[in-house]
N, C-alpha and C positions, 0 to 999 in steps of 0.2 A: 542978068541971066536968071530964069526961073529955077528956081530949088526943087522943081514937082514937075513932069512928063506924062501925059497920058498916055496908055498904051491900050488899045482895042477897050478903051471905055472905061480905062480902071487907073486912076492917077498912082503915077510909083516916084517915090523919091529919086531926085538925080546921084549919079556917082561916089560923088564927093560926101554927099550926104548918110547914103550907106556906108562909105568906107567909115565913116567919122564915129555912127552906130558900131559898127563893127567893133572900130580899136573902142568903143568907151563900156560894150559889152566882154571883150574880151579881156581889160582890164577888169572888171568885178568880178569877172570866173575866177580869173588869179588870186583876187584878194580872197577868195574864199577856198581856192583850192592848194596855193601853194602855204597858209600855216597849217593847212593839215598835212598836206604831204611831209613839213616839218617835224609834226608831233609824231609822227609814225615811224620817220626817218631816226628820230632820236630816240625811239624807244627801241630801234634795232642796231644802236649803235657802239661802239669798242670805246671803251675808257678814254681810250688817248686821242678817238677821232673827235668825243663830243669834247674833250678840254681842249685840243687844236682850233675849234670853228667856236669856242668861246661858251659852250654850253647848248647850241642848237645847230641841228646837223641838217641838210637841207638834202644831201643826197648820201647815204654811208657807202665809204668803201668798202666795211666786212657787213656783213650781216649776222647780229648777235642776240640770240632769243632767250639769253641771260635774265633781264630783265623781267620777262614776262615770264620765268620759272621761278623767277625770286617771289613775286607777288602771287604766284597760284600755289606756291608750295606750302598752302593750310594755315596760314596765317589772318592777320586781320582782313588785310584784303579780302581772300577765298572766301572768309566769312560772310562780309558785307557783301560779298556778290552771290552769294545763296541766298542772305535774306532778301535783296532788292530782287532774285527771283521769282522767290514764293509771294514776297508783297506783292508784283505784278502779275503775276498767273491767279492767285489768289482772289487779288480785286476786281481784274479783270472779267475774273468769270462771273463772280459776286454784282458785281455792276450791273452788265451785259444780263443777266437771270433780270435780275431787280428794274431793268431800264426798260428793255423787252414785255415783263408783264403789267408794269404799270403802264407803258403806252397805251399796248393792247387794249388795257381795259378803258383807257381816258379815250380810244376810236370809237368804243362802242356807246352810242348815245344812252342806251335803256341800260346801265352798266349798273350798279350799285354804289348809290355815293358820287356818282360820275362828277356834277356839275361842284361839290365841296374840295373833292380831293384837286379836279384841275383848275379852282381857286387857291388852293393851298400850292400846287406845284409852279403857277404864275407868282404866285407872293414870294418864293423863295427865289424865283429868277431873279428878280428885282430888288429883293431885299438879300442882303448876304448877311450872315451873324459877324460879329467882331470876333476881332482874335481872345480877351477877356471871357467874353459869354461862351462860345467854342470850348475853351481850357477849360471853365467849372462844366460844361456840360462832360466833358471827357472823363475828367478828375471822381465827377459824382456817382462816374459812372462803373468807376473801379477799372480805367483802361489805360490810368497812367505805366507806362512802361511795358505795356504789352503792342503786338503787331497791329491790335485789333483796333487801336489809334489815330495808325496810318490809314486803314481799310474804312469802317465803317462810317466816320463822321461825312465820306468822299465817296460812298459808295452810291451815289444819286445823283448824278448831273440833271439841273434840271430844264437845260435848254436842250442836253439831248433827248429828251422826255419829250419836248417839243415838238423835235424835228423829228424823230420816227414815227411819235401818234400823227403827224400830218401823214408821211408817206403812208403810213396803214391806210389812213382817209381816204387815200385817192385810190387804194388800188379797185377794180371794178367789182362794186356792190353785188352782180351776180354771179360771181365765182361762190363769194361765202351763203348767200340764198341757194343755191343750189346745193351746196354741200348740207347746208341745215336738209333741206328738204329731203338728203341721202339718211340723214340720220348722224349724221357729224354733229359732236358738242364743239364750243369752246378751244378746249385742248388739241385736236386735231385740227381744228380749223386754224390756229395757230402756229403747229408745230409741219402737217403736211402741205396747208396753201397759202399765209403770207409769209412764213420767214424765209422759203426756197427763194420767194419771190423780191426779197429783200437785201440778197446779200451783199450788193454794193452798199447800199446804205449801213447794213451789219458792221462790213468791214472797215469804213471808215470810223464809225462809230467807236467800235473796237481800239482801233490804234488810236484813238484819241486817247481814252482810257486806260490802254495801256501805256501811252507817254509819262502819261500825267503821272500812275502808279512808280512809273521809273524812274523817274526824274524826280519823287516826293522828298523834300530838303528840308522843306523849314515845320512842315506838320512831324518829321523827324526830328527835330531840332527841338522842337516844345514839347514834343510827350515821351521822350527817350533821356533817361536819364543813362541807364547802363549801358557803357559803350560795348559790349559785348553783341546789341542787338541795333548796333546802325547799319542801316544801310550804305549803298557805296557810295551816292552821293555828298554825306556829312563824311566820309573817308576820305572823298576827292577834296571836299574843303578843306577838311582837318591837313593833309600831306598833300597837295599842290596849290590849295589859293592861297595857304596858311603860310605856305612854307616849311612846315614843320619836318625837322631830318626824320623818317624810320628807320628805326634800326632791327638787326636781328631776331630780337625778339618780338617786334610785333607781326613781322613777315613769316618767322617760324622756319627762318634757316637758317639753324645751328650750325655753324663747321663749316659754314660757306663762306667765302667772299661773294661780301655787294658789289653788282653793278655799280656806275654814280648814281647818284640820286637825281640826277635830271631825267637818266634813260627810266629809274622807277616809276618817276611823277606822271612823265609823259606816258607808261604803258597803263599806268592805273587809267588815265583820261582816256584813250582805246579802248579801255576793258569798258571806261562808263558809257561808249557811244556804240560799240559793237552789234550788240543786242537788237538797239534801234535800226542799222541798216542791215543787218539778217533779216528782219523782218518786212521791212519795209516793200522789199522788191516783190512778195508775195501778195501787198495789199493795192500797188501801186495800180495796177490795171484796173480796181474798181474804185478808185481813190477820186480821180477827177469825177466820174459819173457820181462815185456819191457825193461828192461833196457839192456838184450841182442839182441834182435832187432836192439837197439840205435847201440851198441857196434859193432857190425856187420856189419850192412846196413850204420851206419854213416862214 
């Protein structure tokens, strides 16, 4: 018996075949959806339900937002999540400036420097610095232990440099001839007629950039010596891959009782993914289109 059916001209898998897709898709949603529903479940959960189900709670019977007041209440946590903030609002916007006019100017053939500089930003695609040459560059630079670290050495992707000067490329040569001929420089021709025109690709662009700022761990890790200014990712290492008990004092709640420290672990790991799906759902609608654009035109 054939496995495949044609139907008015279009071959479709038989029964058994989609049921089989089916359970082996439905199985991977699971794997992916039921340890989060766990991690969430135990960060909402009562002392004695997460020591009952052995340390992970898959469904709470109270719901307990303990946790998630112990770690906002101005302590290390709260900290490292302002700064993993400002480092991605920060870089992001610093990027996105920086990615934007250098495209710009590598679309424009008669540009200044055109043909050296998109030599230099292909050399960098291809060529990455080591982590060694990276550190003395940093170190030389008098950025050991400052934010500016994290930001500037990352503040130039140069594949997305790529992929927007192509999109600028394509868009139609007489929109910007026209505008010149209005009496448009440069600046407006940038700011009033490709970046409108751009904002799918913007947008993806963006959350790329802004992941990357969010999630910065290990350029954390090598130029942050005071732990006063980690971010929340070297937090989540340091107190859940670590293992490490917090206590009291680094949470900054005095005269309280802790939750257990599983329901902590597990809200801090919420607190680090949150941000990311607040966001996300606002980019998602230009997300496929830009990222086919990129795929395309790059």
């Amino acid at each position: 018996m054939s496995s495949r059916t044609t139907i008015a001209g279009v071959t479709v898998a038989s029964k058994p075949v989609r049921a089989l897709k089916g359970v082996i898709l439905a199985a991977c949603c699971a794997a992916v959806i039921v340890p989060f529903v766990g991690i969430v479940s135990t960060s909402l959960s009562t002392r004695e339900q997460i020591t009952r189900d052995g340390g992970f709670v898959l469904l709470p019977d109270q719901v307990s937002f303990a946790a998630y007041q112990a770690i906002l209440s101005g302590g290390v946590v709260t900290r490292a999540t302002l700064v993993s903030l400002f480092i991605t609002i920060a870089g992001t916007t610093l990027s996105m400036a920086t990615t934007i006019l250098l495209a710009y100017g590598l679309s424009r053939p008669r540009s200044v420097a055109h043909r050296p500089v998109l030599m230099i930003v292909l050399f960098a695609l291809l060529f990455t610095p080591g982590i060694i040459p990276s550190y003395l560059v940093v170190k030389n630079l008098g950025l050991l232990d400052t934010y500016w670290a994290l930001i500037l050495p990352v503040a130039v992707n140069a594949f997305n440099v790529i992929i927007l000067r192509a999109f600028f490329m394509e868009l139609p040569r007489e929109l910007i001839e026209s505008a010149r001929i209005d009496g448009a420089g440069d600046v407006a021709i940038l700011f009033r007629i490709i970046l409108p025109l751009s904002k799918a690709v913007l947008a993806v662009i963006g959350l790329f950039y802004a992941v990357a700022y969010w999630n910065a761990f290990f350029s954390a890790l090598l130029y942050l010596n005071d732990t006063a200014k980690w971010p929340l990712q070297l937090v989540l290492r340091t107190y859940v891959i670590n293992q490490t008990q917090i206590g009291v004092d680094q949470l900054g709640a005095a005269g309280v009782a802790l939750p257990p420290q599983e329901a902590i672990q597990m809200a801090i790991l919420v607190l680090s993914i949150v941000p990311i799906l607040v966001v996300y759902p606002f980019v998602q609608r230009h997300f496929t289109k830009g990222v086919l654009i990129g795929a395309v035109k790059g």
